[in-house]
N, C-alpha and C positions, 0 to 999 in steps of 0.2 A: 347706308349699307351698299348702295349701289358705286359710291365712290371707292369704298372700300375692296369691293370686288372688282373695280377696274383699276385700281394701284396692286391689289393684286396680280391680278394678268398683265399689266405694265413690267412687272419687278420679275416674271417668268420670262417674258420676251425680252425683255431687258438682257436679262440672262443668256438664254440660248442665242438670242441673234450675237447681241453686241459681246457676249461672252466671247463667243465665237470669234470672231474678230480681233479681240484683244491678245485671244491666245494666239491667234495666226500672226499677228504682227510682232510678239513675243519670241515666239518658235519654240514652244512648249515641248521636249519632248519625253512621252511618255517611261520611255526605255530606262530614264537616270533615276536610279535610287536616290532618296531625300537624304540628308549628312543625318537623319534618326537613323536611319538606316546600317548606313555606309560607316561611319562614324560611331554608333554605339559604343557607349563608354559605362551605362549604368549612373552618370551623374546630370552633366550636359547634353548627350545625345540618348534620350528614351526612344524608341519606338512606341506607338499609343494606339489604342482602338481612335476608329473614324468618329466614333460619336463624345467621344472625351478632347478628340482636337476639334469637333464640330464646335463643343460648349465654351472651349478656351477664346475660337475666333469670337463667337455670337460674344460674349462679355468683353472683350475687347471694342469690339465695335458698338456694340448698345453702348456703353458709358451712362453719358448724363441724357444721350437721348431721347426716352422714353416721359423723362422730367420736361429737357429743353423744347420737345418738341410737340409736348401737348400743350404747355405753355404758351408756343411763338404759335400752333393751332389756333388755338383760343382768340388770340389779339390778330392775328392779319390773315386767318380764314382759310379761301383756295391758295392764294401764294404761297403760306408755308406749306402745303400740302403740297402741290406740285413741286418746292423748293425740294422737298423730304425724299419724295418719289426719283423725281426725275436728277436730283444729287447721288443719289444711292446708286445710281445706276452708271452715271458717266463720271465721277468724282470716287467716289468712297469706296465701288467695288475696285475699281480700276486701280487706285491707290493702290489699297491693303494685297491686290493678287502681284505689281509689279515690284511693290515691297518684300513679299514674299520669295518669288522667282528671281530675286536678285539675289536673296539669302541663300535661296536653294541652291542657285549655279557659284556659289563663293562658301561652300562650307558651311553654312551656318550663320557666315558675319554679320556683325551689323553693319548700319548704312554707313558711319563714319569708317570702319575699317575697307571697305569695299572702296570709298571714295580714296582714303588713302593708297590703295592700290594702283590706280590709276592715275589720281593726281600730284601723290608723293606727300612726305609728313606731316610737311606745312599744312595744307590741305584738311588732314584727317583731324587733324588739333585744332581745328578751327570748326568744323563740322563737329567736333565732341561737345567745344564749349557751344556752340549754335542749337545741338540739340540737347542740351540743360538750359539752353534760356528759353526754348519753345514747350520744352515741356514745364517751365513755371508760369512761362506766357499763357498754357493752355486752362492749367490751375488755376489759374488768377481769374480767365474767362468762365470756365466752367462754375465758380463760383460768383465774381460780380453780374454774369448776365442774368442768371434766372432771380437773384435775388434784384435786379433791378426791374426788372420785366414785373417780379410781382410787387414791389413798390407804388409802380406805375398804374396796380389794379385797385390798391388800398387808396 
Protein backbone atom coordinates (compact mmCIF):
# COMPACT_ATOMS: atom_id res chain seq x y z
CA UNK A 1 0.00 0.00 0.00
CA UNK A 2 2.75 2.25 0.77
CA UNK A 3 4.16 1.90 -2.70
CA UNK A 4 1.08 2.51 -4.08
CA UNK A 5 0.70 5.87 -2.19
CA UNK A 6 4.08 6.92 -3.22
CA UNK A 7 3.38 6.32 -7.24
CA UNK A 8 0.59 7.97 -6.34
CA UNK A 9 2.23 11.28 -5.31
CA UNK A 10 5.02 10.57 -7.96
CA UNK A 11 2.26 10.67 -10.77
CA UNK A 12 0.73 14.27 -8.99
CA UNK A 13 4.32 15.86 -8.90
CA UNK A 14 4.99 14.33 -12.02
CA UNK A 15 2.16 16.29 -13.13
CA UNK A 16 2.34 19.76 -11.79
CA UNK A 17 6.18 20.08 -11.89
CA UNK A 18 7.04 18.26 -15.03
CA UNK A 19 3.72 19.23 -16.51
CA UNK A 20 4.66 22.52 -16.08
CA UNK A 21 7.62 22.41 -18.04
CA UNK A 22 6.28 20.47 -20.83
CA UNK A 23 3.65 23.14 -21.32
CA UNK A 24 6.31 25.97 -21.09
CA UNK A 25 8.43 24.45 -23.60
CA UNK A 26 5.32 23.89 -25.76
CA UNK A 27 4.03 27.53 -25.48
CA UNK A 28 0.46 26.43 -24.48
CA UNK A 29 -1.56 29.21 -24.98
CA UNK A 30 -4.71 29.45 -23.27
CA UNK A 31 -6.53 32.20 -25.35
CA UNK A 32 -6.97 29.71 -28.74
CA UNK A 33 -10.14 27.86 -29.09
CA UNK A 34 -9.70 24.02 -29.77
CA UNK A 35 -11.01 23.25 -33.82
CA UNK A 36 -14.32 21.51 -31.42
CA UNK A 37 -14.71 24.84 -30.96
CA UNK A 38 -13.87 26.89 -33.65
CA UNK A 39 -14.65 24.38 -36.28
CA UNK A 40 -18.03 22.94 -35.02
CA UNK A 41 -19.72 21.31 -37.77
CA UNK A 42 -22.10 18.71 -35.60
CA UNK A 43 -20.26 15.67 -37.25
CA UNK A 44 -16.32 16.00 -37.00
CA UNK A 45 -15.94 18.80 -34.71
CA UNK A 46 -18.29 18.30 -31.37
CA UNK A 47 -17.78 20.23 -28.55
CA UNK A 48 -17.98 17.83 -25.35
CA UNK A 49 -18.33 18.06 -21.45
CA UNK A 50 -14.78 17.81 -19.63
CA UNK A 51 -15.54 14.55 -18.15
CA UNK A 52 -16.82 12.84 -21.56
CA UNK A 53 -13.31 14.00 -23.13
CA UNK A 54 -11.69 12.92 -19.63
CA UNK A 55 -13.19 9.04 -20.29
CA UNK A 56 -12.27 9.14 -24.13
CA UNK A 57 -8.43 10.04 -23.15
CA UNK A 58 -8.30 7.55 -19.87
CA UNK A 59 -9.60 4.47 -22.62
CA UNK A 60 -7.24 5.48 -24.97
CA UNK A 61 -4.56 5.34 -22.89
CA UNK A 62 -5.40 2.47 -20.46
CA UNK A 63 -5.54 0.00 -23.49
CA UNK A 64 -4.03 -3.35 -22.65
CA UNK A 65 -2.39 -1.74 -19.67
CA UNK A 66 -4.15 -2.61 -16.88
CA UNK A 67 -3.77 -6.59 -18.49
CA UNK A 68 0.07 -5.98 -19.60
CA UNK A 69 0.93 -4.41 -16.66
CA UNK A 70 -0.19 -6.50 -13.81
CA UNK A 71 1.19 -9.09 -15.78
CA UNK A 72 4.97 -7.67 -16.40
CA UNK A 73 4.06 -6.66 -12.29
CA UNK A 74 3.88 -10.08 -11.35
CA UNK A 75 7.12 -11.52 -13.37
CA UNK A 76 9.89 -8.61 -12.73
CA UNK A 77 8.35 -6.95 -9.58
CA UNK A 78 9.76 -3.12 -8.59
CA UNK A 79 11.14 -2.63 -12.19
CA UNK A 80 8.03 -2.89 -13.96
CA UNK A 81 6.55 -0.76 -11.29
CA UNK A 82 8.99 2.01 -11.56
CA UNK A 83 8.98 1.14 -15.45
CA UNK A 84 4.83 1.95 -15.18
CA UNK A 85 5.22 5.04 -12.99
CA UNK A 86 8.19 6.66 -13.98
CA UNK A 87 6.99 5.96 -18.20
CA UNK A 88 3.72 7.61 -17.48
CA UNK A 89 5.31 10.39 -16.58
CA UNK A 90 8.25 11.41 -18.90
CA UNK A 91 7.00 9.12 -22.02
CA UNK A 92 3.24 8.66 -22.30
CA UNK A 93 1.99 11.77 -20.78
CA UNK A 94 4.37 13.85 -22.79
CA UNK A 95 3.53 11.79 -26.03
CA UNK A 96 -0.31 11.96 -25.93
CA UNK A 97 -0.28 16.12 -24.57
CA UNK A 98 2.38 16.97 -27.63
CA UNK A 99 0.14 14.76 -29.98
CA UNK A 100 -2.60 16.56 -29.00
CA UNK A 101 -1.29 20.32 -29.13
CA UNK A 102 0.01 19.62 -32.58
CA UNK A 103 -3.64 18.69 -33.61
CA UNK A 104 -4.89 21.46 -31.74
CA UNK A 105 -2.59 24.21 -33.43
CA UNK A 106 -3.27 22.40 -37.18
CA UNK A 107 -7.12 22.20 -37.15
CA UNK A 108 -7.74 19.03 -35.87
CA UNK A 109 -5.15 17.04 -38.30
CA UNK A 110 -3.67 14.07 -37.94
CA UNK A 111 0.15 13.51 -37.47
CA UNK A 112 0.59 12.44 -41.15
CA UNK A 113 -1.29 15.49 -42.58
CA UNK A 114 0.53 17.88 -40.30
CA UNK A 115 3.81 16.31 -41.41
CA UNK A 116 2.77 16.59 -44.87
CA UNK A 117 2.61 20.27 -44.18
CA UNK A 118 5.67 20.88 -43.53
CA UNK A 119 7.55 18.22 -45.24
CA UNK A 120 5.50 18.12 -48.62
CA UNK A 121 3.50 14.84 -50.14
CA UNK A 122 6.08 12.56 -50.37
CA UNK A 123 6.29 12.84 -46.80
CA UNK A 124 2.69 12.51 -45.68
CA UNK A 125 2.21 9.10 -47.83
CA UNK A 126 4.74 7.72 -46.36
CA UNK A 127 3.92 8.66 -42.70
CA UNK A 128 0.22 7.31 -43.67
CA UNK A 129 1.55 4.01 -44.87
CA UNK A 130 4.19 4.18 -41.48
CA UNK A 131 1.37 4.69 -39.37
CA UNK A 132 -0.91 1.58 -40.64
CA UNK A 133 2.14 -0.65 -40.27
CA UNK A 134 2.68 0.76 -36.48
CA UNK A 135 -0.65 0.37 -35.60
CA UNK A 136 -0.65 -3.49 -36.75
CA UNK A 137 2.94 -3.60 -35.30
CA UNK A 138 1.06 -2.55 -32.03
CA UNK A 139 -1.84 -5.21 -32.53
CA UNK A 140 0.45 -7.88 -33.22
CA UNK A 141 2.28 -6.87 -29.64
CA UNK A 142 -0.63 -6.12 -27.75
CA UNK A 143 -1.60 -9.52 -28.46
CA UNK A 144 1.67 -11.89 -28.84
CA UNK A 145 3.14 -10.26 -25.47
CA UNK A 146 0.79 -11.02 -22.88
CA UNK A 147 -0.14 -14.22 -24.36
CA UNK A 148 3.64 -15.05 -24.11
CA UNK A 149 4.27 -13.63 -20.88
CA UNK A 150 1.49 -16.05 -19.70
CA UNK A 151 2.99 -19.10 -21.49
CA UNK A 152 5.97 -18.49 -19.71
CA UNK A 153 3.86 -18.81 -16.26
CA UNK A 154 2.09 -22.19 -17.31
Amino acid sequence: MVSFILAIIALIIGYFIYGAIVEKAFGADEKIQTPAVRLEDGVDFVKMPAYKIFLIQFLNIAGLGPIFGAIAGAMWGPSAFLWIVFGCIFAGGVHDYFSGMLSVRHDGTSIPEVVGQYLGKGFKNFMRVFSVILLVLVGVVFVTGPASILKGLT
